[in-house]
TIRO-69702 format. One record per residue (C-alpha): residue number from 1; residue in three letters; x, y, z. Coordinates in nm, 3 decimals, padded with zeros to 5 digits. Last residue first. Example, Ala and Ser with C-alpha at 12.3 -4.5 7.8 and 13.67 -1.06 7.14 Angstrom:
MARLO   num   residuo         X         Y         Z
MARLO     2       ser    01.367   -00.106    00.714
MARLO     1       ala    01.230   -00.450    00.780
//
This chain:
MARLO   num   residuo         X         Y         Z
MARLO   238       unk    04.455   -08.999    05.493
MARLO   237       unk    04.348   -08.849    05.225
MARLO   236       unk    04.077   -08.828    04.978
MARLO   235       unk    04.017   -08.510    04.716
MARLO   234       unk    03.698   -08.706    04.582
MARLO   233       unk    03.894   -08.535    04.261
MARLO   232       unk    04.214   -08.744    04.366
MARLO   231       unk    04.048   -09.009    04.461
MARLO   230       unk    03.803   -09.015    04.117
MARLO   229       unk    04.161   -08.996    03.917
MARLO   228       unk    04.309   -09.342    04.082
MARLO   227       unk    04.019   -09.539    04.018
MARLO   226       unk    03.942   -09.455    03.683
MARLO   225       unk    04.309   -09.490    03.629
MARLO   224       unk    04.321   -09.829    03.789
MARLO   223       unk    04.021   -09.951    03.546
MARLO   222       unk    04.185   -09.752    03.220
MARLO   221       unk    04.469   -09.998    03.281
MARLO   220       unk    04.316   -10.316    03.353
MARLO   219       unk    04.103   -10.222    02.985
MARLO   218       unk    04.500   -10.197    02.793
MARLO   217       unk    04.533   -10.514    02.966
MARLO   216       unk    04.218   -10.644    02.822
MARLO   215       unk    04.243   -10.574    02.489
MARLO   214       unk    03.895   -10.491    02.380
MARLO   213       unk    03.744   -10.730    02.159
MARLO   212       unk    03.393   -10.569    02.226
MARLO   211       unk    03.415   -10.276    02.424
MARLO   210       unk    03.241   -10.020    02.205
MARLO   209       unk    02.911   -10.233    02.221
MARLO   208       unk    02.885   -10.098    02.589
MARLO   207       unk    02.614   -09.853    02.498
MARLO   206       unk    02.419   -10.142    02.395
MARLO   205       unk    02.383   -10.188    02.705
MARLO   204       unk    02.220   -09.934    02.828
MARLO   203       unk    02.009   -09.891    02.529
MARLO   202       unk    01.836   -10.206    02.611
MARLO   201       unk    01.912   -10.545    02.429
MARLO   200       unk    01.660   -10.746    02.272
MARLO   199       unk    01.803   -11.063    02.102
MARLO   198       unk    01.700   -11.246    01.793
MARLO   197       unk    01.798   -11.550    01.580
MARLO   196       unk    01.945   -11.776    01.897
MARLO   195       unk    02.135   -12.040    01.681
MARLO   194       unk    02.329   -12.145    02.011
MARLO   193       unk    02.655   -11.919    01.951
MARLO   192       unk    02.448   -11.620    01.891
MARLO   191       unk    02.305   -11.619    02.211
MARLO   190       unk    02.596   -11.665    02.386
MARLO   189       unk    02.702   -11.417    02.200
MARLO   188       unk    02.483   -11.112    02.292
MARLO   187       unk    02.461   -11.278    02.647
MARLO   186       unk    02.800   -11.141    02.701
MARLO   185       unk    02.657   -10.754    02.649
MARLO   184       unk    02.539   -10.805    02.994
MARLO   183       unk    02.165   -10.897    03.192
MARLO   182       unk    01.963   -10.982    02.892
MARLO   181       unk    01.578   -10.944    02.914
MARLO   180       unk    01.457   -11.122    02.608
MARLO   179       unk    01.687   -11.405    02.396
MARLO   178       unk    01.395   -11.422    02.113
MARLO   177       unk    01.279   -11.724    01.948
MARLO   176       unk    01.201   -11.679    01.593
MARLO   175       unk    00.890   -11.871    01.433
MARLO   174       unk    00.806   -11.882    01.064
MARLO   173       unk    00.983   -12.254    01.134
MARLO   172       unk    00.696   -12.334    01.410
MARLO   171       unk    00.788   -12.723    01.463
MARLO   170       unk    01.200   -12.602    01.494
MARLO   169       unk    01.045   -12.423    01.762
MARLO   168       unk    01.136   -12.667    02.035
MARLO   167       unk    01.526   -12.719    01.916
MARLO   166       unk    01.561   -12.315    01.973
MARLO   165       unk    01.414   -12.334    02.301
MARLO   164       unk    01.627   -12.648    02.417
MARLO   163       unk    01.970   -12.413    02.356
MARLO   162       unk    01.776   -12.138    02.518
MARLO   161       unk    01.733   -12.365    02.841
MARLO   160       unk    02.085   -12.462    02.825
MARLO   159       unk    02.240   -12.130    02.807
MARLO   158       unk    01.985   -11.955    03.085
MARLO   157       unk    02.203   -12.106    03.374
MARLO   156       unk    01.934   -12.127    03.670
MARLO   155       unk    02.035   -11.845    04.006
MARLO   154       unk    01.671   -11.707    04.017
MARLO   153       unk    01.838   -11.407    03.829
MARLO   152       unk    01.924   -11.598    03.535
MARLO   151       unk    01.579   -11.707    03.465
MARLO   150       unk    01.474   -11.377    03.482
MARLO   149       unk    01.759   -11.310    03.195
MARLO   148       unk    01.697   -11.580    03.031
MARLO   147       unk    01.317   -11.419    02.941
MARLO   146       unk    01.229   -11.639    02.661
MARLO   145       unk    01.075   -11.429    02.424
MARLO   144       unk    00.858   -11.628    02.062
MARLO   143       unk    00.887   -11.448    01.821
MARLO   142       unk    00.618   -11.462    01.540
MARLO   141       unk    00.530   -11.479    01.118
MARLO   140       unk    00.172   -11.557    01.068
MARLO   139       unk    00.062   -11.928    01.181
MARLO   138       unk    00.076   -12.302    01.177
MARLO   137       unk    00.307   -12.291    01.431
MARLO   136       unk    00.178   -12.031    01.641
MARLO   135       unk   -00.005   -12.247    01.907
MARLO   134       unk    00.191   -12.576    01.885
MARLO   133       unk    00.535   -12.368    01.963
MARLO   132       unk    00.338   -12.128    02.206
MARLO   131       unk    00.278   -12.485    02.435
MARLO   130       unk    00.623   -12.583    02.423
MARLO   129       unk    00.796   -12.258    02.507
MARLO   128       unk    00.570   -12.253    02.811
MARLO   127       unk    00.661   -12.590    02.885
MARLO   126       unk    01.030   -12.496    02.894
MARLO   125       unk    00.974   -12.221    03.097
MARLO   124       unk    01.030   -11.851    03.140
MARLO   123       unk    00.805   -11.727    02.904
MARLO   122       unk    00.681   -11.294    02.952
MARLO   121       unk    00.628   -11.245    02.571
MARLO   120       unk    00.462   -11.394    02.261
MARLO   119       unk    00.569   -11.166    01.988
MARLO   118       unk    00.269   -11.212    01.737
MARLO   117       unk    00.231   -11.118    01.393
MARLO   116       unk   -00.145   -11.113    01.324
MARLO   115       unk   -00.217   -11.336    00.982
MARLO   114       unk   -00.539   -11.509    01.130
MARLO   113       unk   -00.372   -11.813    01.227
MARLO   112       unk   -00.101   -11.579    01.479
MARLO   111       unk   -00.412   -11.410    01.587
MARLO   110       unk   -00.629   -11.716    01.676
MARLO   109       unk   -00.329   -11.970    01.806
MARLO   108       unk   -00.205   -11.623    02.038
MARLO   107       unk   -00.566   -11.646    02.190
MARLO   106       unk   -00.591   -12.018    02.217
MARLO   105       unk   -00.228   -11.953    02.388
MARLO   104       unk   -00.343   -11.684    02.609
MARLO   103       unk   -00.278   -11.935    02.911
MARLO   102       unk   -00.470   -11.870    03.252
MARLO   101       unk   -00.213   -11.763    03.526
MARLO   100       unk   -00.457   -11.565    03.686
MARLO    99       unk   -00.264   -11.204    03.597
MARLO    98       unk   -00.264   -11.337    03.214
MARLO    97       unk   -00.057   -11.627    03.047
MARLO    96       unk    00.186   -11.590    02.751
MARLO    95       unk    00.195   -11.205    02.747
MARLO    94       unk    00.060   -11.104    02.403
MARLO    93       unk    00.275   -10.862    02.213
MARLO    92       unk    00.194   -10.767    01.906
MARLO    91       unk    00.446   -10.697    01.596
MARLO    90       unk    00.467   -10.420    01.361
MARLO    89       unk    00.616   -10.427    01.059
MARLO    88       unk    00.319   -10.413    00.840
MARLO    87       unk    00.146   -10.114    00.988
MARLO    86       unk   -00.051   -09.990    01.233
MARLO    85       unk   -00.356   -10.248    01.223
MARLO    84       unk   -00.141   -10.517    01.418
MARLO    83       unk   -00.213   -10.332    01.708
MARLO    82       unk   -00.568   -10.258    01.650
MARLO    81       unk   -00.598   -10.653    01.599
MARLO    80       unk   -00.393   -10.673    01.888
MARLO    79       unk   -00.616   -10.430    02.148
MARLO    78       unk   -00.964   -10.641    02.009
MARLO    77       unk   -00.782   -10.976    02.087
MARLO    76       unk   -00.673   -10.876    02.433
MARLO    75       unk   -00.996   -10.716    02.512
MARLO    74       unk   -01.154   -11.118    02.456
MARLO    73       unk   -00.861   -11.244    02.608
MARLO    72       unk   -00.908   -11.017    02.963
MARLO    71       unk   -00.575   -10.892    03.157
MARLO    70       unk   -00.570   -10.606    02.881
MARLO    69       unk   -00.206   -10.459    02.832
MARLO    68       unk   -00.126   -10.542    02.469
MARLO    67       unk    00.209   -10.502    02.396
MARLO    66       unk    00.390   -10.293    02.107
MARLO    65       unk    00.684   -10.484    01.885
MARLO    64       unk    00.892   -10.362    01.611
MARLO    63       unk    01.008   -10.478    01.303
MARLO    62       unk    01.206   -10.286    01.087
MARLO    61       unk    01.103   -10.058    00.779
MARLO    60       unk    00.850   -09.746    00.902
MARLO    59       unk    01.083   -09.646    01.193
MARLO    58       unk    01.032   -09.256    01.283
MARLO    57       unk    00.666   -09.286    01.163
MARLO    56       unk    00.620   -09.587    01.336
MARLO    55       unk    00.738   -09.464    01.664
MARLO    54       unk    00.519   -09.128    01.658
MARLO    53       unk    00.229   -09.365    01.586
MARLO    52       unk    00.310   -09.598    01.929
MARLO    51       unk    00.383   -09.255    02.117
MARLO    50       unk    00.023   -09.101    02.008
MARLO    49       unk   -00.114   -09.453    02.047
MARLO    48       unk    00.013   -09.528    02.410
MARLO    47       unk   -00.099   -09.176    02.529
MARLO    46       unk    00.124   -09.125    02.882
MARLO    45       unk    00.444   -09.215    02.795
MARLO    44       unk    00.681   -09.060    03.109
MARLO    43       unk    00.959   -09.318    03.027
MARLO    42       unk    00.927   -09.533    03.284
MARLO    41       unk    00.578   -09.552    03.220
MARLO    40       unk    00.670   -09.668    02.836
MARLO    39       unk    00.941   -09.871    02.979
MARLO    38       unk    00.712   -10.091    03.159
MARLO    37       unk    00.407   -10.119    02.940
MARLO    36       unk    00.662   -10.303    02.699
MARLO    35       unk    00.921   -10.179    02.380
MARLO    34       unk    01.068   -10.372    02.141
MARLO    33       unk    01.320   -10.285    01.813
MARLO    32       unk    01.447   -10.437    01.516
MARLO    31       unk    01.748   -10.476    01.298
MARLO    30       unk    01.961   -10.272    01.506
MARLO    29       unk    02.344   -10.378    01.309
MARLO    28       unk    02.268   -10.083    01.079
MARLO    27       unk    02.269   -09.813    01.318
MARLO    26       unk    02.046   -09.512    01.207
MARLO    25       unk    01.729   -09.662    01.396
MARLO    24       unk    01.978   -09.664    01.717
MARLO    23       unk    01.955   -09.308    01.697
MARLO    22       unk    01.567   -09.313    01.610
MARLO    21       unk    01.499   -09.550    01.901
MARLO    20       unk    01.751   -09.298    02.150
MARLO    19       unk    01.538   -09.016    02.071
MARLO    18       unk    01.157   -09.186    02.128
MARLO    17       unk    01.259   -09.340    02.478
MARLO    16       unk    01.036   -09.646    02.481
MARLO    15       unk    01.325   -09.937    02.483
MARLO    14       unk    01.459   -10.268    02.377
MARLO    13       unk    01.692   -10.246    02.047
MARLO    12       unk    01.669   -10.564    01.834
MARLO    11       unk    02.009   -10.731    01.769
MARLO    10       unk    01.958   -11.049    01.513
MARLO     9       unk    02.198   -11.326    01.581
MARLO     8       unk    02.410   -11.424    01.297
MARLO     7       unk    02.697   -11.214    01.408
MARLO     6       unk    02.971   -11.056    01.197
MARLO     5       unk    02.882   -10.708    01.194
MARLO     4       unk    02.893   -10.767    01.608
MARLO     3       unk    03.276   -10.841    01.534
MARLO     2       unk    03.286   -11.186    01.609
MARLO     1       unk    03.589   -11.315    01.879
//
């Protein structure tokens, strides 16, 4: 097995909690970060460009993306371009359709033409993938997310659909497709192991990087004793 040192997949840290972004900042193997609308409200973020400034001064050198969260293209474009304004590194997400299922890729063509780096977000299909390809190809740098784990969750293997990503953006080459929304620190090298160049991973699980190569009898062992201690201080008997 790869030490994570070793992997050609890029790990970009997926979160809005301001702390845990500047301690991942300090690990080398984080070469980017994400955030969304989501884990901002989860995380109590009230003032999107106080936190989105606070962020960039923390992390000044790696990419990092911040979402639009207009439902109209035309307030789309004007949040991006702000966006984009912040600084070099940053990244914009545009969602790839909006609430009415209209595509934002004549949007995401405009920006990505215009030198805005784009992180088109939200794609859970081939076609989707397809359509983004043609917009951005010509374009700025971009990532393109492919949400396997979604598409994992309605019970479809993610692998193969990835693996058909990655050989549909070979007509964008600044493009990098992005292995969004993993479900367990697995998916870290299955993405690798398909020429996957970056995948968001939340703090959670990145917690679990410790593990890797782990002998597994040693980790049977440390299971039962888990088990075994948390009786005894449930203090169960029967």
């Amino acid at each position: 097995m790869k030490r994570v040192d070793q992997l050609a997949v890029k790990i970009f840290a997926d979160g809005a909690d301001l702390t845990g972004m500047e301690e991942l900042y300090r690990q080398p193997f984080i070469k980017g970060f994400t955030t969304n609308p989501t884990l901002m409200r989860k995380a109590g973020i009230s003032d999107y460009r106080a936190f989105a400034k606070q962020v960039l001064r923390a992390i000044p050198d790696r990419p990092i993306s911040f979402e639009v969260f207009s439902d109209e293209f035309a307030e789309m474009e004007r949040q991006a371009r702000e966006i984009a304004s912040w600084g070099d590194n940053v990244y914009v997400k545009i969602p790839v359709t909006n609430t009415r299922r209209e595509s934002a890729c004549d949007l995401i063509g405009r920006l990505a033409r215009s030198g805005v780096k784009v992180n088109v977000t939200a794609i859970l299909s081939l076609a989707q993938v397809r359509d983004v390809a043609a917009a951005v190809a010509d374009g700025a740098p971009s990532c393109v997310s492919v949400f396997a784990g979604r598409v994992a969750d309605t019970g479809y293997d993610p692998v193969p659909l990835m693996s058909a990503a990655v050989e549909m953006l070979r007509v964008a080459p600044g493009a990098e497709l992005i292995w969004a929304s993993p479900r367990e620190l697995l998916n870290i090298f299955q993405a690798d192991a398909i020429g996957c160049q970056i995948i968001t991973v939340t703090h959670d699980i990145l917690k679990k990087l410790s593990l890797v190569g782990r002998d597994l009898e040693a980790y049977s062992l440390d299971t039962v004793k888990m088990f075994y201690n948390d009786a005894a201080q449930a203090g169960f008997a029967l």
